[in-house]
Each structure stands twice: as C-alpha cells, then as structure tokens.
PyMOL Python script that loads the backbone (N, CA, C, O; Angstrom):
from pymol import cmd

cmd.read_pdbstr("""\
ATOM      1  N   UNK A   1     -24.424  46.525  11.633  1.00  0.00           N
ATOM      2  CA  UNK A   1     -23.034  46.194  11.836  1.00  0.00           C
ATOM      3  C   UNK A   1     -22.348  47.335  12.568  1.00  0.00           C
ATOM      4  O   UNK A   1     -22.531  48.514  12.268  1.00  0.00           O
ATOM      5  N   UNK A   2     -21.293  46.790  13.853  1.00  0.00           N
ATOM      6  CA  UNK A   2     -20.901  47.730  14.216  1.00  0.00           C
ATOM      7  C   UNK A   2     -19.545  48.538  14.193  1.00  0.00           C
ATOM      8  O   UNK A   2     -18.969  48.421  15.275  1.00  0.00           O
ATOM      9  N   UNK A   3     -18.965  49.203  13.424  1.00  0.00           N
ATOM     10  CA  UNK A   3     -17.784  49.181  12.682  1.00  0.00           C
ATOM     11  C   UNK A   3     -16.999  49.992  13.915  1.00  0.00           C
ATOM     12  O   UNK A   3     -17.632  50.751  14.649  1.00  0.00           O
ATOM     13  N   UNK A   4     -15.727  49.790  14.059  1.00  0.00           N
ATOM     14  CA  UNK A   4     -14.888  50.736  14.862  1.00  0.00           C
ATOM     15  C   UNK A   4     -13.339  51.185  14.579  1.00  0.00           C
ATOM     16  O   UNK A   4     -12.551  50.240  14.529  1.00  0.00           O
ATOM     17  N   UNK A   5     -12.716  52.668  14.361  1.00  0.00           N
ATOM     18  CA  UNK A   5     -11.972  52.477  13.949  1.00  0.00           C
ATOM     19  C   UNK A   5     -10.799  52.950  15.040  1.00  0.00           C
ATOM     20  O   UNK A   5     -10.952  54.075  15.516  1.00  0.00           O
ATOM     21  N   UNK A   6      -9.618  52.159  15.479  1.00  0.00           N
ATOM     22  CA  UNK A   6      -8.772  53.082  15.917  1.00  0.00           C
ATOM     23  C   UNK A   6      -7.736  53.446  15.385  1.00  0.00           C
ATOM     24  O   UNK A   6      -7.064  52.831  14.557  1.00  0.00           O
ATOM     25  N   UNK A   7      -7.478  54.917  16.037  1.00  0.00           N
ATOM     26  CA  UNK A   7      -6.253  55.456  15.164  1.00  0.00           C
ATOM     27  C   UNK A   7      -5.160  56.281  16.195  1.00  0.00           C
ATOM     28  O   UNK A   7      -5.509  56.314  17.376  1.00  0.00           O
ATOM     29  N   UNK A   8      -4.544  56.599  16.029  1.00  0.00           N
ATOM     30  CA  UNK A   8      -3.791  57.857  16.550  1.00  0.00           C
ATOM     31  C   UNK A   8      -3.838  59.084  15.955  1.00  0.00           C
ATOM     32  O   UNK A   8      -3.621  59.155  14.746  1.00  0.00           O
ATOM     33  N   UNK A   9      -4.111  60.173  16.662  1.00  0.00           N
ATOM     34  CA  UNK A   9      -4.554  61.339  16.641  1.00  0.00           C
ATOM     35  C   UNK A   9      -3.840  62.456  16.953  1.00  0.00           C
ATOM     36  O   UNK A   9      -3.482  62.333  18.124  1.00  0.00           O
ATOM     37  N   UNK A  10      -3.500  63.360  16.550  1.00  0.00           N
ATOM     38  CA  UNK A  10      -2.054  64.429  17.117  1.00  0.00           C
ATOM     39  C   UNK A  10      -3.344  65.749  16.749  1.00  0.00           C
ATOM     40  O   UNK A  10      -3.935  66.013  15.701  1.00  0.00           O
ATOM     41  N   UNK A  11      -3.420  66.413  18.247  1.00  0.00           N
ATOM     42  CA  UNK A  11      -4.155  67.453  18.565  1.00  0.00           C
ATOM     43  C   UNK A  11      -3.210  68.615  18.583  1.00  0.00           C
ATOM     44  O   UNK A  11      -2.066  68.582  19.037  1.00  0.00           O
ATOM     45  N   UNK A  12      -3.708  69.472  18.133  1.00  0.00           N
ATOM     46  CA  UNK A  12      -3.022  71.122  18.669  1.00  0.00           C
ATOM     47  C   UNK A  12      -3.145  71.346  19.867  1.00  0.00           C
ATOM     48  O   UNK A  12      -4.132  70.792  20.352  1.00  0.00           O
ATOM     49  N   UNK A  13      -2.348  72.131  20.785  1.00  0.00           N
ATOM     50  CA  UNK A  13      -2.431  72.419  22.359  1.00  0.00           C
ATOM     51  C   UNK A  13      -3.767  72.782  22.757  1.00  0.00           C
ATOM     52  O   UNK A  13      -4.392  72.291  23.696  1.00  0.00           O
ATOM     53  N   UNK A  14      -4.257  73.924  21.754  1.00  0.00           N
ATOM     54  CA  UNK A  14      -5.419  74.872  22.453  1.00  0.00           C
ATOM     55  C   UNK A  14      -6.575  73.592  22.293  1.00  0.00           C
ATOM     56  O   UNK A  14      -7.197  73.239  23.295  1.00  0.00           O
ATOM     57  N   UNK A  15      -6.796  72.979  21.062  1.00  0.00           N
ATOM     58  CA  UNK A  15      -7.570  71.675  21.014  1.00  0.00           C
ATOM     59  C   UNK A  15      -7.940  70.685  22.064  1.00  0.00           C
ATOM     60  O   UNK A  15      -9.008  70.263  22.508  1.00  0.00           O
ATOM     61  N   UNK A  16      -6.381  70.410  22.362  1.00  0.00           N
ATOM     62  CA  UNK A  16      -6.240  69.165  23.637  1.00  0.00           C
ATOM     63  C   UNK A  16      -6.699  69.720  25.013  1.00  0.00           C
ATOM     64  O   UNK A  16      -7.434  69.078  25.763  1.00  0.00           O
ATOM     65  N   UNK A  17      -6.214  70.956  25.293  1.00  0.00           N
ATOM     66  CA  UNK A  17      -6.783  71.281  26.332  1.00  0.00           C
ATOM     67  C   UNK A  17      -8.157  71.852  26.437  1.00  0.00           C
ATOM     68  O   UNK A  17      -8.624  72.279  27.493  1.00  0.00           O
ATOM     69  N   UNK A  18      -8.601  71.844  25.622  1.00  0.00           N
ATOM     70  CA  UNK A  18     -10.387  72.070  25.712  1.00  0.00           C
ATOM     71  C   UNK A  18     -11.228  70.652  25.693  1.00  0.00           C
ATOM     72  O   UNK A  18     -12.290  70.445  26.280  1.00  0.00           O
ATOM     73  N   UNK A  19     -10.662  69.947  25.064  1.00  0.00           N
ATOM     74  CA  UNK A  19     -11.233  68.628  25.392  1.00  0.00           C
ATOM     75  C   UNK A  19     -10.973  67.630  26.573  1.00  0.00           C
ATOM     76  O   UNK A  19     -11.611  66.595  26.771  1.00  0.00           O
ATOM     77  N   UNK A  20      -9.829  68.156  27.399  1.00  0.00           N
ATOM     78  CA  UNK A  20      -9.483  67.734  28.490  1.00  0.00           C
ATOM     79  C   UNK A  20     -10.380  68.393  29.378  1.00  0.00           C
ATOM     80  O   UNK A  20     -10.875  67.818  30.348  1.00  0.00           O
ATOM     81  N   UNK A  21     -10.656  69.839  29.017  1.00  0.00           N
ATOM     82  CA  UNK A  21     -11.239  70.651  29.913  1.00  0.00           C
ATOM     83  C   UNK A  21     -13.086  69.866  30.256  1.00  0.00           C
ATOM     84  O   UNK A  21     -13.675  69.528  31.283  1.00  0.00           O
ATOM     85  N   UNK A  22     -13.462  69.861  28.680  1.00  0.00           N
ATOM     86  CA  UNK A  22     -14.656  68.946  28.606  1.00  0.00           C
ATOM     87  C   UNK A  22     -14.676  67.481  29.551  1.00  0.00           C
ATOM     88  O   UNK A  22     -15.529  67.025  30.313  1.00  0.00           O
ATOM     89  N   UNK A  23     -13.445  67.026  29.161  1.00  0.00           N
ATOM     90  CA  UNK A  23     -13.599  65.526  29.717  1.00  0.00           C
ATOM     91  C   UNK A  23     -13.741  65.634  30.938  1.00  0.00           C
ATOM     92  O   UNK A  23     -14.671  64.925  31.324  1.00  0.00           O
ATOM     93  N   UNK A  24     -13.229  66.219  31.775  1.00  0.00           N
ATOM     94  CA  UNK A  24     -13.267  66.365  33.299  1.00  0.00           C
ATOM     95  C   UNK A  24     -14.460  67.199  33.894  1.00  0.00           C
ATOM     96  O   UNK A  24     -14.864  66.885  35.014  1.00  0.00           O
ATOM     97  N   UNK A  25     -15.085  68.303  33.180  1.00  0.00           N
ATOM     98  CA  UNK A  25     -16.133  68.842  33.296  1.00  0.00           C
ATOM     99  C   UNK A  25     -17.718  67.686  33.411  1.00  0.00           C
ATOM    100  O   UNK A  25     -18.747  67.850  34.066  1.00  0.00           O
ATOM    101  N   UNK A  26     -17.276  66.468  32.399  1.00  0.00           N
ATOM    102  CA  UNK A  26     -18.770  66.056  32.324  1.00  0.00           C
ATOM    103  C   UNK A  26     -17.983  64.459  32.139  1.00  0.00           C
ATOM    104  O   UNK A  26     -17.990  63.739  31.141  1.00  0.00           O
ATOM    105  N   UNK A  27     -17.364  64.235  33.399  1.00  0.00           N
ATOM    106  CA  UNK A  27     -16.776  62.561  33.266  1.00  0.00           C
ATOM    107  C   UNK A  27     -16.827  62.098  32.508  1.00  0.00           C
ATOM    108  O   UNK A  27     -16.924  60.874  32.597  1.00  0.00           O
ATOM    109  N   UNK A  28     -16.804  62.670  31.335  1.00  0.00           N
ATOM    110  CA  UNK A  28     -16.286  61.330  29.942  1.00  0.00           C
ATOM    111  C   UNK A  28     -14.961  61.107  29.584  1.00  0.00           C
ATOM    112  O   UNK A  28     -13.980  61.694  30.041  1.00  0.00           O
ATOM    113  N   UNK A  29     -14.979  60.328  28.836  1.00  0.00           N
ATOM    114  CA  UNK A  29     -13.762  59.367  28.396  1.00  0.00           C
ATOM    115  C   UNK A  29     -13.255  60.529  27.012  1.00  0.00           C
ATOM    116  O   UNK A  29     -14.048  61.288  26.454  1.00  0.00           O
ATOM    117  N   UNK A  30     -11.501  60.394  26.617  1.00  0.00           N
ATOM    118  CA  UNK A  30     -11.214  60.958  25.483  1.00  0.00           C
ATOM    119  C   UNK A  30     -12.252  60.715  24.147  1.00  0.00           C
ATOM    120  O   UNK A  30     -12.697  61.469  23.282  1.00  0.00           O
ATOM    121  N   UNK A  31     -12.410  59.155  24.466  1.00  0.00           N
ATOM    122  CA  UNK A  31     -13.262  59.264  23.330  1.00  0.00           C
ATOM    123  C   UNK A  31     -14.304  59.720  23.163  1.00  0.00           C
ATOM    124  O   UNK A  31     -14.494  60.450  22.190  1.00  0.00           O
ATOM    125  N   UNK A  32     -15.332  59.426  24.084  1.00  0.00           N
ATOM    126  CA  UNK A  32     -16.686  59.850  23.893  1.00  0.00           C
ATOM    127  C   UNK A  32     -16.586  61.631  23.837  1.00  0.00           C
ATOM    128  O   UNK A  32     -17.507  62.297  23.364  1.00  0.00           O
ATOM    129  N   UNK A  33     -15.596  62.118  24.278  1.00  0.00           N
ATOM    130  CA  UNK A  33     -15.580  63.994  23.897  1.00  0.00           C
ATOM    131  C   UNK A  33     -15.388  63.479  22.220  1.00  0.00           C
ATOM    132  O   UNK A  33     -16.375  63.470  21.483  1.00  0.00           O
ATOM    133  N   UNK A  34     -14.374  63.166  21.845  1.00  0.00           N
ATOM    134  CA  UNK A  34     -13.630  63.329  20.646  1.00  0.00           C
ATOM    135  C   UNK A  34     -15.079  62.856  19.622  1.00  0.00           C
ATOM    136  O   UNK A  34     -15.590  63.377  18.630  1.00  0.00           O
ATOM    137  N   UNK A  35     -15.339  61.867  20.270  1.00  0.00           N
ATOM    138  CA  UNK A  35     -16.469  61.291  19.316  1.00  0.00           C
ATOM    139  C   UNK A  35     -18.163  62.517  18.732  1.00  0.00           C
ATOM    140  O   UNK A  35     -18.771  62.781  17.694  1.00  0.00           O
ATOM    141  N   UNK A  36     -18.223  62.879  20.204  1.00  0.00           N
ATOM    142  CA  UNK A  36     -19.277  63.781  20.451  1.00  0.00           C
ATOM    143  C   UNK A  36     -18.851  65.366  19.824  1.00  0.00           C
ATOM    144  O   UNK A  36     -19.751  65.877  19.157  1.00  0.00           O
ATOM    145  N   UNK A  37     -18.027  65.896  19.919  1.00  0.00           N
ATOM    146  CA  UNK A  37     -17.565  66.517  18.976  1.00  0.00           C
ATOM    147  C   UNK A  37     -17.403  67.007  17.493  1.00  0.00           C
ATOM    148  O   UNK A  37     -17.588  68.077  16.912  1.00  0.00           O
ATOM    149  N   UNK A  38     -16.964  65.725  17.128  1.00  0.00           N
ATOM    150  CA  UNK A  38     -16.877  65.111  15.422  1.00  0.00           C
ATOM    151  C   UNK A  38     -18.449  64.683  15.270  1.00  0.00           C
ATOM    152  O   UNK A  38     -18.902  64.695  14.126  1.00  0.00           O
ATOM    153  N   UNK A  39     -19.041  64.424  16.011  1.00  0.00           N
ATOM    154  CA  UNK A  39     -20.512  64.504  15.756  1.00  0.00           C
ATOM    155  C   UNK A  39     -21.700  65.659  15.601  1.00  0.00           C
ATOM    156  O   UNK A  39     -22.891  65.775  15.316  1.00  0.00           O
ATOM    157  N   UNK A  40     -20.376  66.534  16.045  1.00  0.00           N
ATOM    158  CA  UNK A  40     -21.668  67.757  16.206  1.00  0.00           C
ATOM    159  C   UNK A  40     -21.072  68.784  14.879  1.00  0.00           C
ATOM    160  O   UNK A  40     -21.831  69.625  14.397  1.00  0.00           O
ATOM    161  N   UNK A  41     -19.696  68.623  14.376  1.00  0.00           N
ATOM    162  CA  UNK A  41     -19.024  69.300  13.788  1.00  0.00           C
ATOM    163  C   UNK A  41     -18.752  69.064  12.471  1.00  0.00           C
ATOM    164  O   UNK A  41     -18.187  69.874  11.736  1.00  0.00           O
ATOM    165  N   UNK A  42     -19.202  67.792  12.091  1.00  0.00           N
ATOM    166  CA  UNK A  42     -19.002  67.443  11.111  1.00  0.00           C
ATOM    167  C   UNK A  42     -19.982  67.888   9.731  1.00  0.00           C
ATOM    168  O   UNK A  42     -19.595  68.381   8.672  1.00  0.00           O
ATOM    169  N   UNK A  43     -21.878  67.396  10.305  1.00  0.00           N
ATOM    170  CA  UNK A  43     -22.268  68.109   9.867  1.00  0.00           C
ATOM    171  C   UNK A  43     -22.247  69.477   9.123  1.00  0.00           C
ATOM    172  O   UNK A  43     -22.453  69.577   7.914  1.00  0.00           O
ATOM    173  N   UNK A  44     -21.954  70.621  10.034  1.00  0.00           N
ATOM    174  CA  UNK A  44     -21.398  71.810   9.450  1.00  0.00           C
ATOM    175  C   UNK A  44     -19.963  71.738   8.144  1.00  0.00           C
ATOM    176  O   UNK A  44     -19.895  72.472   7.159  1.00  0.00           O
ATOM    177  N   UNK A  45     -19.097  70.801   8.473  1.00  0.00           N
ATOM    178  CA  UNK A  45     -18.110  70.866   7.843  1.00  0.00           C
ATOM    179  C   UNK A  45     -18.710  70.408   6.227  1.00  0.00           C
ATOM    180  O   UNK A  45     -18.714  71.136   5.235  1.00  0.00           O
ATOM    181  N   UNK A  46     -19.087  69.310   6.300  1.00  0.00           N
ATOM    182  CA  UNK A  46     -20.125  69.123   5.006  1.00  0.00           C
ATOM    183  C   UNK A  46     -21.297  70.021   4.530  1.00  0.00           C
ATOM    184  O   UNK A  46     -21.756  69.980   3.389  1.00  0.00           O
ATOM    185  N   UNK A  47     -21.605  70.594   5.226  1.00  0.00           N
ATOM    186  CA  UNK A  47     -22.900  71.619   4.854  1.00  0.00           C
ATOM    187  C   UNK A  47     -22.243  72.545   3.549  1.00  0.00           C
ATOM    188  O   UNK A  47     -21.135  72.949   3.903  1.00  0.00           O
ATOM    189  N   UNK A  48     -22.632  73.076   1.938  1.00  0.00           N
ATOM    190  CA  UNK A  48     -22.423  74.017   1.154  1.00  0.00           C
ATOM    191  C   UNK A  48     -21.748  75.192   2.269  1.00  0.00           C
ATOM    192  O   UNK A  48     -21.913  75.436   3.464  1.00  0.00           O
ATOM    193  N   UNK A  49     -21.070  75.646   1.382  1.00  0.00           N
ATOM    194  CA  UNK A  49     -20.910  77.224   2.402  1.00  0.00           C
ATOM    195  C   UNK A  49     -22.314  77.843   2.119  1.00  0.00           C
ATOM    196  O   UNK A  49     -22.969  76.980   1.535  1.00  0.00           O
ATOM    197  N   UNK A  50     -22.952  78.832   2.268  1.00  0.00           N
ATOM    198  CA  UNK A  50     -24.103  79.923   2.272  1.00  0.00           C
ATOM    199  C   UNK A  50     -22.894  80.895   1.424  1.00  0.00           C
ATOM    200  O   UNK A  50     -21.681  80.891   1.637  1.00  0.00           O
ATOM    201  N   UNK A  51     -23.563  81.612   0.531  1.00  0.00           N
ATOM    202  CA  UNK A  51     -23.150  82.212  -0.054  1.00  0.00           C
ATOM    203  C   UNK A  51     -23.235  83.788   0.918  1.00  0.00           C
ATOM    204  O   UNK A  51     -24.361  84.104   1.300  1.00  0.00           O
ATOM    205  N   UNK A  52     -22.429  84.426   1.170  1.00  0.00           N
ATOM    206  CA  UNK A  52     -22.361  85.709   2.714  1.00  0.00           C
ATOM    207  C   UNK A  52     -23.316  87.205   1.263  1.00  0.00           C
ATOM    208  O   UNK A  52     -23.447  87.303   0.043  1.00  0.00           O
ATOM    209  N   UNK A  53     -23.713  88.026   2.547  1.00  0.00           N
ATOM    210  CA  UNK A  53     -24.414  88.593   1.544  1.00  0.00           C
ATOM    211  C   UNK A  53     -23.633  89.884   1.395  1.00  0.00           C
ATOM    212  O   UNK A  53     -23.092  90.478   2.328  1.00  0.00           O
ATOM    213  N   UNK A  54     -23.631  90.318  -0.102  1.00  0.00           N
ATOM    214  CA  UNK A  54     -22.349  91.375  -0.084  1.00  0.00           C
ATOM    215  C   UNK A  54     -22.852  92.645   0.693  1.00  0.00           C
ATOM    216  O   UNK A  54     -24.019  93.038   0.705  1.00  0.00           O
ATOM    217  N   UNK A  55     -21.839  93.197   1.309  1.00  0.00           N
ATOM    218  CA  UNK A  55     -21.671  94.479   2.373  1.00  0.00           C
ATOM    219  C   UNK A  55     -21.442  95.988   1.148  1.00  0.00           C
ATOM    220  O   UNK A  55     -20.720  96.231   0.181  1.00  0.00           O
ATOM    221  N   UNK A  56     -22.009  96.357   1.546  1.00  0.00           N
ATOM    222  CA  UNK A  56     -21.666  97.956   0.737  1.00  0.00           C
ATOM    223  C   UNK A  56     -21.870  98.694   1.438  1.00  0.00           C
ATOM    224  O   UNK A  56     -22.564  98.302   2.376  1.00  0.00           O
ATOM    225  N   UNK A  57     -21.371 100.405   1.473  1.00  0.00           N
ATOM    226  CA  UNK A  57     -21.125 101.128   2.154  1.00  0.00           C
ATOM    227  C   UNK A  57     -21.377 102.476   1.261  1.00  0.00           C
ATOM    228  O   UNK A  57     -20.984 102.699   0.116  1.00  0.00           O
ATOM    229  N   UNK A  58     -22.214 103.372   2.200  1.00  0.00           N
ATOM    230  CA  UNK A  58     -23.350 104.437   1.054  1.00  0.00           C
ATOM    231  C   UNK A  58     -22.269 105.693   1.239  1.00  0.00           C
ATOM    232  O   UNK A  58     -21.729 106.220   2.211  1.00  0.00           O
ATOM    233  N   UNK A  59     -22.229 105.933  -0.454  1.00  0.00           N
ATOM    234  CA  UNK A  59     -21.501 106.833  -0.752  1.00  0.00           C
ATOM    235  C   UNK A  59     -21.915 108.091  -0.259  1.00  0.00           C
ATOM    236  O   UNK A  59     -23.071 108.443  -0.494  1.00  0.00           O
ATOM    237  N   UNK A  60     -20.999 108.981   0.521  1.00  0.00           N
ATOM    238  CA  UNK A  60     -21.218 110.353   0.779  1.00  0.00           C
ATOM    239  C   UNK A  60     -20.159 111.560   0.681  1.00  0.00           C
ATOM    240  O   UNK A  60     -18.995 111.405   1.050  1.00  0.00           O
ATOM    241  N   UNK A  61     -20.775 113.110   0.016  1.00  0.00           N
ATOM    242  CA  UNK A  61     -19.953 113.942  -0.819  1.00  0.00           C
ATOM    243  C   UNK A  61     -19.211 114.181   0.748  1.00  0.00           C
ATOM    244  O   UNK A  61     -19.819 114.143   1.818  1.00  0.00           O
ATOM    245  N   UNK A  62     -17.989 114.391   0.596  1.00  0.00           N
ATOM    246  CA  UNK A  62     -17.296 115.390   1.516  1.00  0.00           C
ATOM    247  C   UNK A  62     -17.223 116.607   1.605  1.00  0.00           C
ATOM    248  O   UNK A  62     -17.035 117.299   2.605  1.00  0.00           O
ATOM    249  N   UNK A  63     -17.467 117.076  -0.109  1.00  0.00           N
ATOM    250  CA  UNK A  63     -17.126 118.282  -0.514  1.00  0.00           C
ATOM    251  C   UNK A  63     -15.745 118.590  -0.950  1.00  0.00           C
ATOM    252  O   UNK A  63     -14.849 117.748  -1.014  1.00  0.00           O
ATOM    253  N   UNK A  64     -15.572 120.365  -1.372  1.00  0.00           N
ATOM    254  CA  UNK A  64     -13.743 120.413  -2.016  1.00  0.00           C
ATOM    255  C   UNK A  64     -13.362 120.014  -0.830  1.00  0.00           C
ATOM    256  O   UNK A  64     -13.995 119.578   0.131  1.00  0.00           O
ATOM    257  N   UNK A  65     -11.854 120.287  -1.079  1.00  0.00           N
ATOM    258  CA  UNK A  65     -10.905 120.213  -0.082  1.00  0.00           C
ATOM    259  C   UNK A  65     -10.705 121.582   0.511  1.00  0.00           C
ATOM    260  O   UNK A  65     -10.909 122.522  -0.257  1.00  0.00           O
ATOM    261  N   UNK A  66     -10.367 121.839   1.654  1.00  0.00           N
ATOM    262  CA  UNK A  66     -10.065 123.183   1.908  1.00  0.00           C
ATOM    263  C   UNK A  66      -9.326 124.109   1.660  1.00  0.00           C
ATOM    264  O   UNK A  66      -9.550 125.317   1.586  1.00  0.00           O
ATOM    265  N   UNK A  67      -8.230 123.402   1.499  1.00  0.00           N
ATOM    266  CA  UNK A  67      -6.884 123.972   1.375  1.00  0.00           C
ATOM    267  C   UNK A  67      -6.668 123.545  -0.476  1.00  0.00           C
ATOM    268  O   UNK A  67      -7.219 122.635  -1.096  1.00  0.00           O
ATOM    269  N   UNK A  68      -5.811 124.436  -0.911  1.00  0.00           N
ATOM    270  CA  UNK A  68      -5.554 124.588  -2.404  1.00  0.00           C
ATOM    271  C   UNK A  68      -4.574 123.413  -2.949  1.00  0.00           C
ATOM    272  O   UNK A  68      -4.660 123.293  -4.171  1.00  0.00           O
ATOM    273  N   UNK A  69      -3.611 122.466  -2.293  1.00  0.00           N
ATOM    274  CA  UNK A  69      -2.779 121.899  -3.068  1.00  0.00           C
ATOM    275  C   UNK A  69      -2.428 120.971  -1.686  1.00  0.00           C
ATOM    276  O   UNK A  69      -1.819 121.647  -0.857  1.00  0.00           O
ATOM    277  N   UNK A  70      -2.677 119.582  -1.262  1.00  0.00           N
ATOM    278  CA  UNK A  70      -2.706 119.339  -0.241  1.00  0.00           C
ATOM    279  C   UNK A  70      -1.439 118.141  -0.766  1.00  0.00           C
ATOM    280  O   UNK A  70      -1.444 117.089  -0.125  1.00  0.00           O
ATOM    281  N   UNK A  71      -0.602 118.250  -1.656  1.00  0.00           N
ATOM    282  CA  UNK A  71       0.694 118.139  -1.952  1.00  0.00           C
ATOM    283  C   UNK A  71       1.961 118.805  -1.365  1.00  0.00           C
ATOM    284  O   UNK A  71       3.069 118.278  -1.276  1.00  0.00           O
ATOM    285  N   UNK A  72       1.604 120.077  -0.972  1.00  0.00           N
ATOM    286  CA  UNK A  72       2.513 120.785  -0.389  1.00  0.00           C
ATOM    287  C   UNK A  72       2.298 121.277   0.746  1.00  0.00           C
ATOM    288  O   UNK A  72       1.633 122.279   1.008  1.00  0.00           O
ATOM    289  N   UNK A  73       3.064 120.326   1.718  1.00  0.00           N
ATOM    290  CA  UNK A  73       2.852 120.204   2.939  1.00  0.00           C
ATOM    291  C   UNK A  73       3.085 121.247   3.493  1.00  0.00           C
ATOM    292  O   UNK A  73       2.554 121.325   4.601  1.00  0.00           O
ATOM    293  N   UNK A  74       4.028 122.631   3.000  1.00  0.00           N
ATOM    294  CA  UNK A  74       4.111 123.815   3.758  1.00  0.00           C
ATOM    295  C   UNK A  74       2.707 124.650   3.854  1.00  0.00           C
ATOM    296  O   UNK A  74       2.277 125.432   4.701  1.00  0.00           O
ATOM    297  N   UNK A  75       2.229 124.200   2.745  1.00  0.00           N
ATOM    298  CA  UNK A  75       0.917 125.013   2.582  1.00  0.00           C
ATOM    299  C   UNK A  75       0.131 124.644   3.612  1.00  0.00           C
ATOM    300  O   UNK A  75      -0.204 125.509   4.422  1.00  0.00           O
ATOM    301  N   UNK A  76      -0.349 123.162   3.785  1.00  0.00           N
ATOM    302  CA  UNK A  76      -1.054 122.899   4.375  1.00  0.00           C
ATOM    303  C   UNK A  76      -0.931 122.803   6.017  1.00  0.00           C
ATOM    304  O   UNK A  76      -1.896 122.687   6.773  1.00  0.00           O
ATOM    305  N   UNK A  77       0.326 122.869   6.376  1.00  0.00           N
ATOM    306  CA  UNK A  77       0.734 123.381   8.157  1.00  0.00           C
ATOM    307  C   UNK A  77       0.434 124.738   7.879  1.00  0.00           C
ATOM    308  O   UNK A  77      -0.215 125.145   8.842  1.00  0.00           O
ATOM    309  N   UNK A  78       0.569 125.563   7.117  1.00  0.00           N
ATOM    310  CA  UNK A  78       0.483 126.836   7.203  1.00  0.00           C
ATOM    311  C   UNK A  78      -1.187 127.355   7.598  1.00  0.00           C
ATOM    312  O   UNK A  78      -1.700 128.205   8.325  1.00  0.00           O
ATOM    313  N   UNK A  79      -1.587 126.441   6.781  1.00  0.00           N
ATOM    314  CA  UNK A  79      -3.341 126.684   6.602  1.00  0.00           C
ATOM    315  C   UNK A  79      -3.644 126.305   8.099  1.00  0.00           C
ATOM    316  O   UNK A  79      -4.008 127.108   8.959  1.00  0.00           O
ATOM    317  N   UNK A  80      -3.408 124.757   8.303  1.00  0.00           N
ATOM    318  CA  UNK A  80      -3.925 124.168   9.656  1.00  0.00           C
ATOM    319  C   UNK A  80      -3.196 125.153  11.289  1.00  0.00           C
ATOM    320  O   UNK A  80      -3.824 125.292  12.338  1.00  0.00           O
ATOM    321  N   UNK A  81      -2.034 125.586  11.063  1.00  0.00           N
ATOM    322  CA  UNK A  81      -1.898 126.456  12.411  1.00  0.00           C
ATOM    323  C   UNK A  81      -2.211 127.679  12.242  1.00  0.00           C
ATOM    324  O   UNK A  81      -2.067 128.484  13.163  1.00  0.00           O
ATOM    325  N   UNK A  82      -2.723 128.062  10.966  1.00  0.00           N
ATOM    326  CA  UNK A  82      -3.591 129.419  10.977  1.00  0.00           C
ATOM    327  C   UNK A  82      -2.106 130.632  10.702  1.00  0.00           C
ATOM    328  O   UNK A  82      -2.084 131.796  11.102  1.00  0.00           O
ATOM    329  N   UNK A  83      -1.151 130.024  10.034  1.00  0.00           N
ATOM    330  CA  UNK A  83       0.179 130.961   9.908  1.00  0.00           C
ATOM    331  C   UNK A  83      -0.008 131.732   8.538  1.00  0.00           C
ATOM    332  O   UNK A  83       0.014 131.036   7.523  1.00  0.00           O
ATOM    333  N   UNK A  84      -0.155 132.835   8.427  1.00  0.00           N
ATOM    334  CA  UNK A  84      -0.090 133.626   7.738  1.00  0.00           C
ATOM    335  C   UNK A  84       1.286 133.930   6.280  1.00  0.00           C
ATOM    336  O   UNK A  84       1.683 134.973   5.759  1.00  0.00           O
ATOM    337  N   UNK A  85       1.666 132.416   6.045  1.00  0.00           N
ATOM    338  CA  UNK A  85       2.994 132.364   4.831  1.00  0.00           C
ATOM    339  C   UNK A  85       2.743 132.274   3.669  1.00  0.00           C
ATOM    340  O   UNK A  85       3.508 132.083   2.724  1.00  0.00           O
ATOM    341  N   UNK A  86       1.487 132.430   3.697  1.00  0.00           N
ATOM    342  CA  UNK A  86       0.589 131.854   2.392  1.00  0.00           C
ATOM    343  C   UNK A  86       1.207 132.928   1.223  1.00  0.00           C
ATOM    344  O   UNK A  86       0.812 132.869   0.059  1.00  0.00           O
TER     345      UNK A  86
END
""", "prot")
cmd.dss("prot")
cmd.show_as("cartoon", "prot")
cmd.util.cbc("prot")
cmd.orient("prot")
C-alpha cells in the first residue's frame, strides 16, 4: 500500500536555503530533497545516543607559589617588576 502524506512545512532560513541549494544542484523537486533527507536523517535521530567516553585531564604538580601572599597585590607587582618594597 502506498500511503502519502501532505502537509505544510515552515523551514528555518539556513534550512531552506540549503535545500534549495541541493534542489538546483541535482534537479530535484522540494520534495524528493525533503524526502531524501528525512531519509537519511532520521535513522540517526532514532538511533540510542552512544554513551561519549568520559575526558580526563592528568594531574600535574606546579609546585609552591613564588611569591609569599598572592592576596596582596602590592607584593606581588613588587615581586614581578623586580622592585625592591618588599
């Protein structure tokens, strides 16, 4: 049986114009893009997600800090331009 449905459809700009871009690229009709599309996309949309594999990032010492109290910002311009207010 061959079922068909029509409807009206309200596209986003960047959407419409890529499928316009398609349609004229490879002489097809709105539909057959729209159709061919939803055919290739749908799949995925139904597919489980994949569970992503967690990212971690390897801990490394920096060491102290250089400077004694890096709260007090006079200290620490003092340290970094090498000024002797200490």
């Amino acid at each position: 049986m061959l079922w068909c449905m029509r409807t009206t459809l309200t596209l986003d700009d960047d959407v419409a114009k890529r499928i316009e871009r398609l349609r004229k690229q490879r002489s097809l009709t709105l539909r057959d893009v729209v159709n061919q599309a939803l055919r290739e996309g749908l799949p995925q949309l139904e597919a489980p997600n994949r569970p992503r594999k967690a990212h971690t990032t390897k801990a490394v010492s920096l060491g102290g800090c250089l400077i004694g109290n890096i709260d007090d910002i006079a200290e620490v311009l003092a340290v970094a331009e090498g000024d002797g207010l200490r």
